[in-house]
SEMARKE-743314 format. One record per residue (C-alpha): residue in three letters; x negated, y, z negated. Coordinates in steps of 0.02 Angstrom, whole numbers, plus 50000, padded with zeros to 5 digits. Example, Ala and Ser with C-alpha at 12.3 -4.5 7.8 and 13.67 -1.06 7.14 Angstrom:
2
 type  east north    up
  ALA 49385 49775 49610
  SER 49316 49947 49643
//
This chain:
616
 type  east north    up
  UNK 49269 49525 48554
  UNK 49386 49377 48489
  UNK 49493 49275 48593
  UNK 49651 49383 48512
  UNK 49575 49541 48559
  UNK 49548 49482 48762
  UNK 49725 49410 48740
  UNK 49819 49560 48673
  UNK 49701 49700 48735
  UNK 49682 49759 48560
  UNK 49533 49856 48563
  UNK 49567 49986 48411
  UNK 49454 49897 48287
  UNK 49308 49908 48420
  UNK 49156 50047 48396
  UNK 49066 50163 48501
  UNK 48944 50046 48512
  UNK 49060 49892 48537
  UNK 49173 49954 48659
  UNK 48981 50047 48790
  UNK 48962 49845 48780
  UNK 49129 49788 48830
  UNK 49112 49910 48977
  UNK 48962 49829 49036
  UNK 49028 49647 49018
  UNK 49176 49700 49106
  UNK 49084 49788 49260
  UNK 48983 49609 49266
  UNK 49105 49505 49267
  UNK 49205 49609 49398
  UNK 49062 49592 49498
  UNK 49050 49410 49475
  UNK 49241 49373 49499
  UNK 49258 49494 49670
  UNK 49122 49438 49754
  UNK 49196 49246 49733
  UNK 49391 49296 49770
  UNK 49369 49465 49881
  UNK 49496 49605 49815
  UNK 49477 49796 49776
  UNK 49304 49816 49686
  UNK 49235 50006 49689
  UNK 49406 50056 49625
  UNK 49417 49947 49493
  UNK 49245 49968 49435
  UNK 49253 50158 49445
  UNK 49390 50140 49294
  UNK 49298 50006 49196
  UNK 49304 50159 49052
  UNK 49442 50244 49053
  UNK 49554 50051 49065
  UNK 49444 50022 48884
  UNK 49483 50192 48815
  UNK 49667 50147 48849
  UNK 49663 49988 48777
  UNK 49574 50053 48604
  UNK 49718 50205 48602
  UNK 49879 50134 48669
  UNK 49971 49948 48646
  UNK 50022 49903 48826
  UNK 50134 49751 48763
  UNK 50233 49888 48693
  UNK 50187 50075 48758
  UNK 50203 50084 48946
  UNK 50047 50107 49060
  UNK 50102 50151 49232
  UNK 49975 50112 49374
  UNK 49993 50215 49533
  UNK 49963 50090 49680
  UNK 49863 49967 49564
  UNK 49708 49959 49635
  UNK 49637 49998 49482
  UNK 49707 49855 49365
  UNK 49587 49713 49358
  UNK 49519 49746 49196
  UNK 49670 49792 49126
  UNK 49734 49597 49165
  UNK 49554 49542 49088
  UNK 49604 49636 48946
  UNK 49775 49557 48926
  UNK 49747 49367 48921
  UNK 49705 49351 49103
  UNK 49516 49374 49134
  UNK 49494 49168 49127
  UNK 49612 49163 49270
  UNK 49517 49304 49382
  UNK 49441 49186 49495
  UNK 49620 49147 49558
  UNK 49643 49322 49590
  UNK 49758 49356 49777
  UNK 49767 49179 49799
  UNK 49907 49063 49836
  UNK 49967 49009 49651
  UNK 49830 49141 49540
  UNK 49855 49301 49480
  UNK 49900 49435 49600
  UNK 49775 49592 49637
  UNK 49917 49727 49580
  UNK 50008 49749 49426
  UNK 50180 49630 49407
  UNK 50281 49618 49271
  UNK 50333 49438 49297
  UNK 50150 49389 49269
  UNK 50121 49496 49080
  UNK 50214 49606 48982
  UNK 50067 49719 48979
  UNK 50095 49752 49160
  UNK 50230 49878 49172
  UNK 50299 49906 49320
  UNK 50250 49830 49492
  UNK 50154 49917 49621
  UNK 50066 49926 49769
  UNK 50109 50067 49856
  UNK 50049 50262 49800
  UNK 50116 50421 49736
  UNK 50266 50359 49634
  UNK 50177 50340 49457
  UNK 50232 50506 49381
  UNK 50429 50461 49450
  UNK 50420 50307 49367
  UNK 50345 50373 49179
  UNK 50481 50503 49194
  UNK 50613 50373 49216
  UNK 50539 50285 49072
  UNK 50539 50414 48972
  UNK 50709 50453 48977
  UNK 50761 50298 48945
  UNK 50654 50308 48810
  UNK 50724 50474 48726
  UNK 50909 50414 48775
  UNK 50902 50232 48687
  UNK 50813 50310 48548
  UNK 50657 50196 48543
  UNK 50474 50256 48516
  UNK 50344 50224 48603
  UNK 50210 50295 48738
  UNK 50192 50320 48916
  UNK 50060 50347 49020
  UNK 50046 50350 49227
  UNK 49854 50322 49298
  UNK 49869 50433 49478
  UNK 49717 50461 49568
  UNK 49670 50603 49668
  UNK 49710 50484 49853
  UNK 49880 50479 49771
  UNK 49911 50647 49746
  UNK 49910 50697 49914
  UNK 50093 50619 49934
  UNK 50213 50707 49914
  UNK 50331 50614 49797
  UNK 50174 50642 49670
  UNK 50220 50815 49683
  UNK 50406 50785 49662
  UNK 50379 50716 49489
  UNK 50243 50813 49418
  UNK 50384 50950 49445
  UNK 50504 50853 49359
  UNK 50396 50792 49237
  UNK 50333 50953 49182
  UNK 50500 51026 49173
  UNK 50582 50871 49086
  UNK 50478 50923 48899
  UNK 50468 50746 48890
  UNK 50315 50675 48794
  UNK 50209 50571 48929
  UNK 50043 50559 48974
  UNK 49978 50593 49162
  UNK 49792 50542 49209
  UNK 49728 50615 49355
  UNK 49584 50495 49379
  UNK 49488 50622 49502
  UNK 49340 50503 49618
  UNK 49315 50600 49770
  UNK 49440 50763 49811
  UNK 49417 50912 49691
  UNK 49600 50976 49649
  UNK 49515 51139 49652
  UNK 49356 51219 49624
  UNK 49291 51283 49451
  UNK 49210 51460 49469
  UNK 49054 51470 49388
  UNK 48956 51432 49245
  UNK 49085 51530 49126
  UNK 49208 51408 49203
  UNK 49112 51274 49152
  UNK 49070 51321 48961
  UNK 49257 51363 48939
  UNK 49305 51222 49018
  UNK 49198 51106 48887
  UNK 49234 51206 48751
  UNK 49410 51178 48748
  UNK 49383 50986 48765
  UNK 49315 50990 48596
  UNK 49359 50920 48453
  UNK 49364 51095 48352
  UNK 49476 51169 48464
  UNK 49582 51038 48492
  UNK 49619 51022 48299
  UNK 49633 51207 48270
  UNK 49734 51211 48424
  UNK 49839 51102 48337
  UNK 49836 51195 48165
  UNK 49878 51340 48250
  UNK 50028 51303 48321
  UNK 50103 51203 48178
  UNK 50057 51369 48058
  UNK 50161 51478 48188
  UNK 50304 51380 48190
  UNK 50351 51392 48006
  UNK 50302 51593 47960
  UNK 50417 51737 47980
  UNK 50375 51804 48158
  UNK 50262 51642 48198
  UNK 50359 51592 48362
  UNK 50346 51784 48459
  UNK 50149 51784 48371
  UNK 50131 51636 48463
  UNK 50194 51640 48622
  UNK 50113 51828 48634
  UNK 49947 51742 48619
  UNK 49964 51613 48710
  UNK 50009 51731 48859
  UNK 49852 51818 48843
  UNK 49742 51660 48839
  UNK 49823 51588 48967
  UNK 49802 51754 49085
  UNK 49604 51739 49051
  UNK 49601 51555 49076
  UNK 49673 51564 49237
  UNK 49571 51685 49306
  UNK 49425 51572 49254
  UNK 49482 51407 49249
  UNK 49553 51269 49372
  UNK 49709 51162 49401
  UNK 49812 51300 49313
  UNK 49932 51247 49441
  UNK 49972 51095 49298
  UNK 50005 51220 49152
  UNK 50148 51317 49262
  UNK 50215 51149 49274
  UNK 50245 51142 49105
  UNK 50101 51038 49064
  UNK 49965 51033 48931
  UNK 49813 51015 49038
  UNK 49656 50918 48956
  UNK 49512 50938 49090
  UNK 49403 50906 49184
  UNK 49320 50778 49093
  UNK 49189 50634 49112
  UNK 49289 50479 49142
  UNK 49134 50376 49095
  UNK 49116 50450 48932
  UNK 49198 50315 48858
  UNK 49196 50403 48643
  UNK 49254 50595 48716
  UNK 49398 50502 48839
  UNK 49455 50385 48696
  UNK 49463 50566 48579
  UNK 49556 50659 48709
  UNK 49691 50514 48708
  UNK 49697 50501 48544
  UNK 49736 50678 48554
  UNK 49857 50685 48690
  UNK 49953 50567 48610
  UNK 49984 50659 48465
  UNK 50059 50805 48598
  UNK 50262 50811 48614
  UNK 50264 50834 48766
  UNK 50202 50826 48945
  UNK 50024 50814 48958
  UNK 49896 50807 49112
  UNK 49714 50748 49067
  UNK 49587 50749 49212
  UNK 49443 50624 49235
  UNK 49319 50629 49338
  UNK 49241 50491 49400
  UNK 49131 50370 49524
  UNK 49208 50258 49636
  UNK 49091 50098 49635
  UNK 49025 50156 49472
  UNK 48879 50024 49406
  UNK 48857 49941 49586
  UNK 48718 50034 49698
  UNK 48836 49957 49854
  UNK 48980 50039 49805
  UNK 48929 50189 49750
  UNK 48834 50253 49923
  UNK 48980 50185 50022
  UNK 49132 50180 49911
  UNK 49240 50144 50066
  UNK 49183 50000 50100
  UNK 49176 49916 49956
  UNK 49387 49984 49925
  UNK 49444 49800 49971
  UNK 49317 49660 50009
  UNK 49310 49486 50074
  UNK 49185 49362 49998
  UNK 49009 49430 49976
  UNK 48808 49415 49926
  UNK 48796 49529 49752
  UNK 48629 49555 49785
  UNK 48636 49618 49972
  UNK 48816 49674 49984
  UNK 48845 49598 50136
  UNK 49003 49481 50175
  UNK 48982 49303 50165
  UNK 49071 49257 50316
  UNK 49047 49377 50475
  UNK 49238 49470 50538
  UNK 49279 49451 50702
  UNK 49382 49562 50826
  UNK 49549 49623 50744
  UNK 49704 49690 50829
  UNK 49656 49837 50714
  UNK 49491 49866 50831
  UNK 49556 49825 50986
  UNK 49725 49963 50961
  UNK 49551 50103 50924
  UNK 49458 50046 51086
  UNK 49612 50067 51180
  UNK 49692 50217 51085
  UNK 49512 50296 51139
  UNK 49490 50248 51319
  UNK 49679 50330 51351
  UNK 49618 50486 51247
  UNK 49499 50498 51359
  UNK 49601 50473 51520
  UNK 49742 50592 51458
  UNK 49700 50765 51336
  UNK 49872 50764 51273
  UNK 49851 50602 51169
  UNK 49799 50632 50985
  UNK 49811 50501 50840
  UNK 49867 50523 50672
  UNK 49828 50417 50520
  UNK 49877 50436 50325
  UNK 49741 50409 50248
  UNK 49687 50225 50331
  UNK 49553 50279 50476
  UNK 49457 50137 50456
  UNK 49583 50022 50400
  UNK 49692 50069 50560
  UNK 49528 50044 50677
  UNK 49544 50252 50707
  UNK 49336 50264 50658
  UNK 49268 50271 50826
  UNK 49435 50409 50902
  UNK 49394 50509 50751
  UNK 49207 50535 50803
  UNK 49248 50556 50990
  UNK 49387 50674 50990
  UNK 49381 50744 50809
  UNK 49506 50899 50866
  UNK 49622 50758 50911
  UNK 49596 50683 50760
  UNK 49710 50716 50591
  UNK 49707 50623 50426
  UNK 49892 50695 50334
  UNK 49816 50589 50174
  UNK 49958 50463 50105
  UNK 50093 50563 50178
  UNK 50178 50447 50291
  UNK 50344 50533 50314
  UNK 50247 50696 50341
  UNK 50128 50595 50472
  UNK 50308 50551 50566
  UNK 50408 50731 50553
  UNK 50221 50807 50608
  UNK 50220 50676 50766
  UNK 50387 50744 50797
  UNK 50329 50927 50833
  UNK 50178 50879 50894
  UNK 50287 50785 51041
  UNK 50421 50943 51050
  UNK 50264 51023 51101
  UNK 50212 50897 51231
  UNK 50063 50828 51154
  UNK 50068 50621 51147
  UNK 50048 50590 50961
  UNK 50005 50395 50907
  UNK 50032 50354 50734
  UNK 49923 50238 50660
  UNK 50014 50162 50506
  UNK 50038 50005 50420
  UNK 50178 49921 50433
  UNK 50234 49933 50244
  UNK 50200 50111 50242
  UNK 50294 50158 50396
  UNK 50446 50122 50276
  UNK 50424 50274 50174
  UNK 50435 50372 50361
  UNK 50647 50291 50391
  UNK 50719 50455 50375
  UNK 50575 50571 50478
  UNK 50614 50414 50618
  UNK 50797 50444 50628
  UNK 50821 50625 50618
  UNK 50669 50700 50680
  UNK 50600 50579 50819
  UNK 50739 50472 50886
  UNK 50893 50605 50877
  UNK 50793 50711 51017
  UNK 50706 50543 51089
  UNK 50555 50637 51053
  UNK 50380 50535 51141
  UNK 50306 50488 50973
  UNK 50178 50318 50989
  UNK 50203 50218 50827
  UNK 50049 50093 50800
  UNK 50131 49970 50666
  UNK 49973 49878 50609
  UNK 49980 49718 50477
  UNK 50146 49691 50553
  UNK 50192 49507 50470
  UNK 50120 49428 50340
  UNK 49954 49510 50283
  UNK 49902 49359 50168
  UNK 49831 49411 49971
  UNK 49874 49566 49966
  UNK 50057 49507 49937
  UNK 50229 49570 49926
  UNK 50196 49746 49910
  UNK 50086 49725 50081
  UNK 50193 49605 50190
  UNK 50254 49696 50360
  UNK 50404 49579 50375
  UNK 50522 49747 50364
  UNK 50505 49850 50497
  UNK 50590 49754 50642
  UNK 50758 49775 50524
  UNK 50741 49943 50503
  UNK 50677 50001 50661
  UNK 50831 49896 50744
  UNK 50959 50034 50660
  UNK 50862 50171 50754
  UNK 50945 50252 50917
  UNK 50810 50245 51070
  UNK 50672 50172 50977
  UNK 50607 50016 51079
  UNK 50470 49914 50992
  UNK 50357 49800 51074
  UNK 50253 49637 50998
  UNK 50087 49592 51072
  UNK 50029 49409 51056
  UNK 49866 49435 51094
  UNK 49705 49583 51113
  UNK 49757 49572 51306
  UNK 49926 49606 51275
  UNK 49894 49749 51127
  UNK 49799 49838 51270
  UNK 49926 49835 51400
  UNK 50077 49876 51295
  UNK 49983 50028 51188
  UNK 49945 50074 51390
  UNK 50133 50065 51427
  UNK 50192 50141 51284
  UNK 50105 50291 51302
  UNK 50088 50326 51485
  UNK 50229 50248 51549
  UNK 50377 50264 51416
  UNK 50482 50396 51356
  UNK 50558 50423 51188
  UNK 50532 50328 51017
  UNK 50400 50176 51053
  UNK 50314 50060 50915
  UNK 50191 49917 50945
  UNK 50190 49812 50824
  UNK 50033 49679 50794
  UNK 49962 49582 50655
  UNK 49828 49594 50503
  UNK 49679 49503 50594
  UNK 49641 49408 50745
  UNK 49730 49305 50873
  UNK 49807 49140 50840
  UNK 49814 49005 50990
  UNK 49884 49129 51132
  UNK 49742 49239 51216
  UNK 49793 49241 51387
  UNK 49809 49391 51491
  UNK 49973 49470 51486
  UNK 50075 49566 51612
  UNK 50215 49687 51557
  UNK 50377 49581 51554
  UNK 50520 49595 51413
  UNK 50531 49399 51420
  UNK 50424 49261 51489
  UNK 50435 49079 51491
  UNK 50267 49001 51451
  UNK 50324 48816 51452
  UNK 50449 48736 51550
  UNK 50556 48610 51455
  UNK 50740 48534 51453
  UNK 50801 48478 51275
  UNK 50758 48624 51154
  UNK 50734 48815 51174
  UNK 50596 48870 51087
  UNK 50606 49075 51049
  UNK 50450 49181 50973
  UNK 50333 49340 50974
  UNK 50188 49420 50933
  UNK 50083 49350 50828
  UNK 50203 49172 50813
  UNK 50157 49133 50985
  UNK 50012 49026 50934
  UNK 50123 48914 50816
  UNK 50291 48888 50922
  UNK 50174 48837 51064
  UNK 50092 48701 50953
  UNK 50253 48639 50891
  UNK 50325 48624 51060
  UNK 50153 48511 51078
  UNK 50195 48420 50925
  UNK 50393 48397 50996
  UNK 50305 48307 51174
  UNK 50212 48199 51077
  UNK 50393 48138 51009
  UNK 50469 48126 51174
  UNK 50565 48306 51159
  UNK 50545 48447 51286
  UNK 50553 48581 51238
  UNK 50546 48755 51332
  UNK 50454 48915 51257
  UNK 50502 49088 51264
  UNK 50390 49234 51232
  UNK 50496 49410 51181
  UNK 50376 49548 51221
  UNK 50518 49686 51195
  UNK 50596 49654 51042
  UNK 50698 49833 50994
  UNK 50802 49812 51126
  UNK 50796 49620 51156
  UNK 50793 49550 51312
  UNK 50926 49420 51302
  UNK 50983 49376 51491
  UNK 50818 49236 51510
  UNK 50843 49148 51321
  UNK 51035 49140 51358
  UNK 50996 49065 51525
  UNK 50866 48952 51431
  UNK 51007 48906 51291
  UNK 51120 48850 51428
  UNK 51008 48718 51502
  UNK 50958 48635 51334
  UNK 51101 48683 51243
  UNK 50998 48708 51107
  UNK 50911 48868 51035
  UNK 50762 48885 50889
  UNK 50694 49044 50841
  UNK 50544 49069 50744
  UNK 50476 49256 50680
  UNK 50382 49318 50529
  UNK 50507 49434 50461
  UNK 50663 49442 50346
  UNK 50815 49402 50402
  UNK 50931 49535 50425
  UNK 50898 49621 50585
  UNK 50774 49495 50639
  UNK 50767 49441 50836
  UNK 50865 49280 50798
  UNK 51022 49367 50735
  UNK 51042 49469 50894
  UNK 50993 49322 51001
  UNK 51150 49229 50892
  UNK 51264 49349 50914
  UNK 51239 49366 51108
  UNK 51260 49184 51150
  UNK 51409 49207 51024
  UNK 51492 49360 51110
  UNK 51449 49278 51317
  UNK 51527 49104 51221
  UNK 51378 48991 51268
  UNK 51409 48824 51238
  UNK 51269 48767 51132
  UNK 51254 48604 51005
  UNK 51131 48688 50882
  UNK 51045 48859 50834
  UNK 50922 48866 50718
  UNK 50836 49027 50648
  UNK 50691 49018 50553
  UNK 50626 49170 50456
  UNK 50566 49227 50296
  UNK 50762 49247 50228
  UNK 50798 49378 50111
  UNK 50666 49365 49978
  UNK 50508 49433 49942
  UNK 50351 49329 49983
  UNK 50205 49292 49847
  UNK 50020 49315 49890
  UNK 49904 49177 49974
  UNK 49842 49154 50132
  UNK 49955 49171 50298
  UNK 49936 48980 50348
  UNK 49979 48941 50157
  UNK 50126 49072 50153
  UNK 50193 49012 50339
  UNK 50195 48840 50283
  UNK 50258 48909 50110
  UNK 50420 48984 50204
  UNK 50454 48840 50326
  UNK 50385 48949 50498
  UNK 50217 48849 50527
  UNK 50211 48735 50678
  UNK 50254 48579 50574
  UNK 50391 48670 50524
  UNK 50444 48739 50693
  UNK 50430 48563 50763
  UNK 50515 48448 50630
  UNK 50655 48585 50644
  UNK 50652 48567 50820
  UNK 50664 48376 50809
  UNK 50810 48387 50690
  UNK 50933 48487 50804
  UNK 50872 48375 50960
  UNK 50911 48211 50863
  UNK 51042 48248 50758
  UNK 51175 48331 50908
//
């Protein structure tokens, strides 16, 4: 290939031959780049040939190619004049592991979380036909995906809409549905054939133009498609309105790039379905697929990680989750589609009839809690806390308006490092503060995750959400006892605010602040939703001075309400400070890089600190 074609992503000039070589180069170098940066490997080498078949049919800088969640995009950005900057992929300043707009115009749209692909091509595509501009679209869903249900909202729409798109169900694990037999199976690779497809096409243009043509037509097509679907699967597509291609071998890199030349000849919505192997080329990924979904650092030639993981919050929320399964029958745990990512591996294999996966159906995981609870059952909801957004409206009408007993484990809650902006949990305090009888509690350590999961489910009553962080602990690992507010250092110039997982810091900067002469004294909020105010007032009127540092934007955060209450009881205070993430959206790079990025790392927290002491 020439340095235009990597560039551009212009692969229409390439061969067979050519292009069954570019595949190879690009699964090695993949291999290469993730095992030096960590990201999302078996996914991305699983699509190694359909992302080259794309490139040889469609222009990206100009068609649209729409990638549902993104996991799948690395070669597409080696393709488009970024494969010399993959081994600054997810970190602070590189290239970020999802598509973004900002970084190429070959990426289309941003993403990072699933299901909304098909929306988004529809919405294209009627801007499309109403600005009277040509081009393509295509969405890249995989089968994970399609068990939202938002996928299912615009496939409806889509179908319906006659608009010309293209939607790729690239099929790596859950069969849509069955084929029956070996009939099934000819049929099925008959019509994938370049014959048919042509006559197919012949056909209907003949019909269209003769006397009669249109009723000839649509009377055949009736009875082909009444023997098909007795035969054939994923009919459910065609009463949708689409033109299904399918199934077909997503690593047969000449019949995929024929079948989208063809579909993009179609006017109108089409459907092709891939099959193919998630890990494909790397023995690792291939036997376990899961693990190799997102990686750290590792050995190509074992597999294994380069550096060991430690305990997480994630595995200490299972343990616990399990030993109060086992202490109370009533307690189940839900996930959507992130058992082993929400530590749920271990609960699934002791209490499997306890046990239920909704796939990536998070507002269904919250309005199923809800009956589950109705019904007296103790239902914990495993869920990151990025995709607990898409649950807002199952929270506020079917949980907290009856104060329904629904557990809500809010994991990656924070900043979750490379993944980046689409990932961050910085949201959910905001939201989750506009919710009637919710109460939300933030564990600074694996002690403290224990004993609040513990009082949250045994002891509480309506709406409850612990919230805890990607990872381990940081600096504060003492044993905690259940109390909304604690001091942990005594001090008399500067009140120092913080929870959860900002503990660790705000107790280092109040180390750095002694070393300067200032005391300062540090509260730890262990209820945050509603916030304990009565000890950090009492606090603010000794040192008449109030800092408070969180990892989360700022509208709704703690330090508003904190504001507003020594506003409202008139608290005669020199200085407030509140230091947050603001109201922007934070890059990728690591959480010690992004903290200091933002201004909320201990050398932040402290030189703040320093400046209200000094300067009133």
């Amino acid at each position: 290939m020439t340095e235009e074609q990597w560039q551009n992503g212009d692969l229409s000039a390439l061969s067979d031959q050519e292009s069954e070589l570019l595949c190879r180069q690009l699964r090695e170098e993949l291999l290469q780049n993730v095992s030096k940066t960590g990201g999302h490997l078996a996914s991305n080498l699983g699509a190694v040939e359909l992302t080259v078949a794309l490139h040889r049919v469609f222009d990206t800088s100009r068609d649209r190619l729409v990638f549902d969640v993104g996991h799948q995009c690395y070669c597409h950005k080696m393709l488009t004049g970024r494969r010399n900057l993959m081994d600054t992929l997810r970190s602070f300043g590189g290239i970020s592991g999802f598509p973004k707009p900002s970084e190429s115009v070959h990426d289309a749209f941003i993403a990072g979380h699933a299901s909304n692909s098909v929306s988004v091509a529809v919405g294209m595509a009627r801007a499309r036909t109403l600005l009277k501009e040509d081009y393509h679209i295509v969405a890249v869903i995989g089968d994970g995906a399609l068990t939202g249900g938002l996928a299912y909202e615009g496939l409806s729409d889509a179908g319906d809409s006659g608009e010309p798109l293209l939607i790729i169900l690239n099929d790596n694990g859950m069969s849509i549905t069955k084929n029956v037999g070996g009939v099934a199976d000819h049929l099925a690779h008959q019509r994938l054939k370049p014959q048919y497809l042509q006559f197919k096409k012949a056909y209907r243009a003949a019909t269209s133009v003769i006397p009669g043509g249109k009723v000839l037509y649509n009377f055949t097509h009736k009875v082909k498609k009444g023997i098909k679907d007795t035969l054939l699967p994923c009919s459910m597509f065609e009463d949708m309105g689409f033109t299904y291609l399918g199934p077909v071998d997503g690593h047969n890199l000449k019949e995929l790039t024929s079948l989208l030349r063809w579909a993009k000849e179609l006017k109108g919505p089409v459907l092709l379905h891939i099959r193919t192997i998630k890990g494909k080329g790397y023995p690792f990924a291939e036997q376990t697929p899961d693990a190799f979904h997102g990686v750290s650092p590792f050995n190509i030639q074992t597999g294994k990680p380069l550096k060991a993981g430690g305990s997480c919050f994630s595995d200490v929320f299972g343990e616990e989750l399990c030993r109060l399964a086992e202490e109370d029958r009533r307690v189940c745990a839900i996930t959507a589609a992130m058992q082993a990512g929400t530590g749920l591996t271990e609960f699934s294999r002791q209490f499997p009839n306890r046990f239920f996966d909704v796939g990536i159906a998070e507002g269904h995981a919250a309005a199923m809690c809800a009956g589950m609870a109705k019904q007296g059952a103790i239902p914990v909801f495993a869920v990151y806390s990025s995709f607990l957004q898409r649950s807002y409206d199952m929270l506020i009408h079917d949980v907290a308006m009856q104060n329904l007993h629904v557990v809500f484990g809010v994991d990656r809650a924070g900043l979750v490092g490379e993944d980046g902006e689409t990932h961050h949990g910085v949201y959910d305090l905001s939201f989750l503060s506009t919710v009637p009888n919710m109460t939300v509690l933030a564990p600074a350590s694996f002690s403290e995750l224990r004993t609040m999961l513990d009082h949250g489910v045994r002891q509480m009553d309506g709406p409850v959400a612990v919230r805890y962080p990607r990872g381990g602990e940081n600096g504060w690992s003492e044993d905690g006892a259940f109390v909304n507010t604690q001091v942990l250092r005594a001090g008399e110039d500067l009140t120092l605010v913080a929870y959860g997982i900002m503990t660790g810091e705000t107790l280092e900067a109040a180390k750095l602040l002694a070393a300067k002469g200032i005391s300062a004294e540090v509260l730890k909020i262990n209820r945050v939703i509603p916030v304990d105010g009565g000890p950090v007032l009492a606090s603010a009127r000794k040192t008449r001075r109030l800092l408070v540092a969180e990892e989360v934007t700022a509208p709704g955060s703690v330090g508003e309400r904190l504001a507003a209450m020594l506003a409202e009881a008139a608290v005669p205070v020199k200085g407030v400070r509140l230091l947050n993430l603001g109201r922007k959206y934070i890059t990728h790079g690591s959480v010690p890089q992004l903290r200091r990025l933002c201004g909320i790392d201990r050398n932040a927290i402290a030189a703040n600190g320093e400046e209200l002491v000094r300067g009133s």
